[in-house]
C-alpha positions in Angstrom: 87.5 138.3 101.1 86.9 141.6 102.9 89.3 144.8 101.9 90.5 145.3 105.0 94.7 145.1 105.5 94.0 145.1 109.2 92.6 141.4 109.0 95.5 140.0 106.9 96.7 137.7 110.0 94.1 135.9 109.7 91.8 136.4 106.6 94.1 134.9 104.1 91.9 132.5 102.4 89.8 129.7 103.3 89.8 126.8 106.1 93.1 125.1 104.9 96.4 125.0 105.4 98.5 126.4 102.1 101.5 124.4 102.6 104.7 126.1 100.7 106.9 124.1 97.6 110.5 124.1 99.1 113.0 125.8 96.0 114.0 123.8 93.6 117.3 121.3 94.6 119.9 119.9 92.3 119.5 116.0 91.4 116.7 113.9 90.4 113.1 113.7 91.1 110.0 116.1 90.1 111.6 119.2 92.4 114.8 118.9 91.3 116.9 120.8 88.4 115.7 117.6 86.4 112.2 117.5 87.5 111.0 114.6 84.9 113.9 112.2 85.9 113.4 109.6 88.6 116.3 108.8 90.8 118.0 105.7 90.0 117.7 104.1 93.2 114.3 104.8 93.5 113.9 103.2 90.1 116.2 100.2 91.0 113.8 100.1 94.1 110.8 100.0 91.8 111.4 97.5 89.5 112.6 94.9 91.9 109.3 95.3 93.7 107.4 95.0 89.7 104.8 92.0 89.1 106.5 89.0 86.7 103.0 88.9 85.1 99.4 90.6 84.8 96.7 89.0 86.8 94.5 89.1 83.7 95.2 89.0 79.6 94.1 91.9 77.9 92.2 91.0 75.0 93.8 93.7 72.4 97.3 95.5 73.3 96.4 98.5 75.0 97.8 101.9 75.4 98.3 104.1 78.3 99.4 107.9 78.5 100.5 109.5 81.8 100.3 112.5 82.0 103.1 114.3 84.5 102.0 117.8 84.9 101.4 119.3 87.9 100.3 123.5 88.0 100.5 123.4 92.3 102.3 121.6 94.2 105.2 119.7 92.1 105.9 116.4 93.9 108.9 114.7 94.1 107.3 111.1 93.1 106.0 112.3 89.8 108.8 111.2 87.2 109.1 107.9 89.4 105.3 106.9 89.1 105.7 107.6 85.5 108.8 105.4 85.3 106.5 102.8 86.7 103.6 102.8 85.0 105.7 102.4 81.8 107.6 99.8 83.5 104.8 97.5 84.9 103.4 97.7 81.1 106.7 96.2 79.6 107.2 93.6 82.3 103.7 92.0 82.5 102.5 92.9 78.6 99.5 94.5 79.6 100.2 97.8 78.0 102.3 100.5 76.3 103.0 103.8 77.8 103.6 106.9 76.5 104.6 109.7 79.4 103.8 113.2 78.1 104.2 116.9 80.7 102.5 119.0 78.2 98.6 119.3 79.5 97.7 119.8 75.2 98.1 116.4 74.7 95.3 116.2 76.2 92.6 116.6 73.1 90.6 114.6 71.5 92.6 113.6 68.4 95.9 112.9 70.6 93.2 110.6 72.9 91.6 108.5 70.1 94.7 106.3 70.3 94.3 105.3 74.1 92.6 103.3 76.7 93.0 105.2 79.6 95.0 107.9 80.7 97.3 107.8 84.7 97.3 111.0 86.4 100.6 111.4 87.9 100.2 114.0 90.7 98.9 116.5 88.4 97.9 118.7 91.3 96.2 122.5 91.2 94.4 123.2 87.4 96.7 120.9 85.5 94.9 121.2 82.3 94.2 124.9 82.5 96.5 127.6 79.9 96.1 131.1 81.4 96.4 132.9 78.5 93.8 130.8 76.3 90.4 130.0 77.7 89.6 128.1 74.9 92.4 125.4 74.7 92.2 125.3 78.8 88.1 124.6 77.7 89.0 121.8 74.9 91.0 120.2 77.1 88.7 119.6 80.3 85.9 118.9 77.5 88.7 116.0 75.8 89.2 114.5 79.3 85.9 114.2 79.8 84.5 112.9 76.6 86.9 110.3 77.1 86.3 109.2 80.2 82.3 109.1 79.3 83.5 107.2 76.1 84.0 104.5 78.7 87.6 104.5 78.3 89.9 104.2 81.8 91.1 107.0 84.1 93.5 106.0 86.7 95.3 108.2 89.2 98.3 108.5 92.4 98.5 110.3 95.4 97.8 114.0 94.9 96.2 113.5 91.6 92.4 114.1 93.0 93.9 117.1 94.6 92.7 119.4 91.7 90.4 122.5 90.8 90.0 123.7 94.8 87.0 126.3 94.0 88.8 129.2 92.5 92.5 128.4 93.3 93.1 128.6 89.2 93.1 132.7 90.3 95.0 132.7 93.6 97.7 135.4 93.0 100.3 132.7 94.6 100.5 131.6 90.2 101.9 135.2 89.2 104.0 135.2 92.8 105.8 132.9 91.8 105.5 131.8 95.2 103.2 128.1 94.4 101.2 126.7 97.8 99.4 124.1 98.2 95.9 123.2 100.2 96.2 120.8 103.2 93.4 119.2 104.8 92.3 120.0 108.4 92.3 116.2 110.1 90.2 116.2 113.0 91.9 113.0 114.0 95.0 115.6 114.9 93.3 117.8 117.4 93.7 115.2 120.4 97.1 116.5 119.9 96.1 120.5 121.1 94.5 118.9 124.5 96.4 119.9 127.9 96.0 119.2 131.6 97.3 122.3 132.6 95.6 124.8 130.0 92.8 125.2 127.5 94.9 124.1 124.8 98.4 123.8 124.0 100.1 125.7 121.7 102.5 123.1 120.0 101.9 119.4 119.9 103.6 116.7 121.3 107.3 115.6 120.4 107.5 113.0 117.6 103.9 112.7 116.6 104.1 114.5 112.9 101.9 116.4 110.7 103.4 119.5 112.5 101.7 121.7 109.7 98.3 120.7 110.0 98.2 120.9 113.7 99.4 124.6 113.4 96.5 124.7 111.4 94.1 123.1 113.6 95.4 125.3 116.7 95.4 128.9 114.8 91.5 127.7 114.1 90.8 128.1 117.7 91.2 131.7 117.3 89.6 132.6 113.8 86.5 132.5 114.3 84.4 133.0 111.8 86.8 134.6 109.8 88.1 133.4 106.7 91.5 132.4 107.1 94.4 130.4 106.2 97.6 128.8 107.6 100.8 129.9 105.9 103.4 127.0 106.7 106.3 128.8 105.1 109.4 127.4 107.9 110.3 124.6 105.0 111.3 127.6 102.3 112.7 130.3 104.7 116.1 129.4 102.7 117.3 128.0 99.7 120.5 125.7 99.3 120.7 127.1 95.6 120.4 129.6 93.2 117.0 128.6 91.6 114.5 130.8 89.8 113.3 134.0 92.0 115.4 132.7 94.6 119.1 133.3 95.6 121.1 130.9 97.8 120.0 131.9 101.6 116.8 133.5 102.9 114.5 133.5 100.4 111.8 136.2 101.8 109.3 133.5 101.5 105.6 134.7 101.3 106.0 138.8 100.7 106.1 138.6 97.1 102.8 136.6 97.8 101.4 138.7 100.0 102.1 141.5 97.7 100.9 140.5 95.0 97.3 139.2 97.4 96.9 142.8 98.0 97.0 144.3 94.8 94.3 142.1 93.5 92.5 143.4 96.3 92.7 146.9 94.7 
């Protein structure tokens, strides 16, 4: 990035849009105050929707671990897809589960005992330990011998959404402000066309991904800047007391910011 404050509209980061986590919110599910409990009724939902049997017999029991941890973006579907994986191993016999948040499990003793691991959303550097290089090192090296080994790697929704080039550094992890990287859909920019004007600046009423077509508009006017789309509207105020945050306006993004610019010293 260049050093100059007067380009901070728009020289932010890279070509994506860094979608903000909304505060945390009492209940159930991966952002709530109980973040590894899945809701009931989603859970009720689940397992009424569960297979009676496995299409195929495994020819020796087999053993899954799911691992839960996320280090960007915390989705609310986590504890429920670990739920049921463990669920859709009792039902059909195919497997045992064994749900673990703690990225050290991942080494290659704790692995020896399984047959393939289920990555649960484990968005941004999931396996990475800021404060020591080589247990972040051991455990990409684990994950890998074992996939090479020839043993099973399975993953859900944001899961593939890891390791973004140097995002492991982004200042948003000392914040205490977490974002995550949308993509730019070129599908969405249809919605930007007007009859009237070069572009419109909002699209139209009802048609969604609001966040990304913000993105795609504000990319008319970059350049070739470096830049970045900070949807923070979702986090402008908390319902509850929860971490950094007090219940109201949450300040949202200067803490970021902040810190952005003194890593730039």
């Amino acid at each position: 990035m260049g050093r100059k404050p007067a380009a901070l509209l728009l020289a932010l980061g890279t070509s994506v849009i860094l979608s903000a986590q909304p505060p945390e919110q009492p209940g159930c599910g991966g952002r709530s105050n109980n973040p590894r409990s899945a809701c009931p009724s989603d859970v009720d939902r689940m397992t009424a929707a569960l297979p009676d049997k496995a299409p195929a017999r495994p020819q020796k029991p087999r053993k899954v671990l799911v691992l839960g941890r996320a280090a960007g973006y915390v989705h609310s579907s986590i504890p429920l897809a670990a739920k049921t994986i463990e669920a859709m191993g009792a039902r059909t016999g195919a497997w045992t589960a064994t749900t673990t948040y703690d990225a050290a499990d991942i080494n290659t003793a704790n692995l020896a005992q399984y047959d393939a691991i289920f990555l649960a959303s484990t968005t941004g550097c999931f396996l990475d330990d800021p404060k020591d290089a080589a247990a972040t090192a051991a455990r990409k090296a684990a994950l890998l011998e074992f996939v090479r080994g020839g043993k099973g790697i399975a993953g859900i929704h944001a899961a593939s959404d890891s390791y973004h080039g140097t995002a492991c550094a982004q200042p948003m992890a000392s914040a205490g402000e977490p974002l995550w990287p949308f993509p730019l859909v070129a599908d969405y920019r249809p919605q930007l066309d007007s009859e009237v004007a070069d572009i419109n600046h909002i699209a139209g009423i009802g048609r969604g991904a609001g966040s990304i077509v913000a993105a795609l508009f504000l990319r008319e006017f970059a350049g070739s800047r470096r830049w970045a789309h900070l949807d923070i509207a979702g986090v402008g105020r908390s319902d509850v007391d929860s971490g950094l945050h007090t219940k109201g306006g949450t300040g949202f993004g200067a803490r970021l910011l902040l810190h952005w610019l003194e890593e730039m010293r």
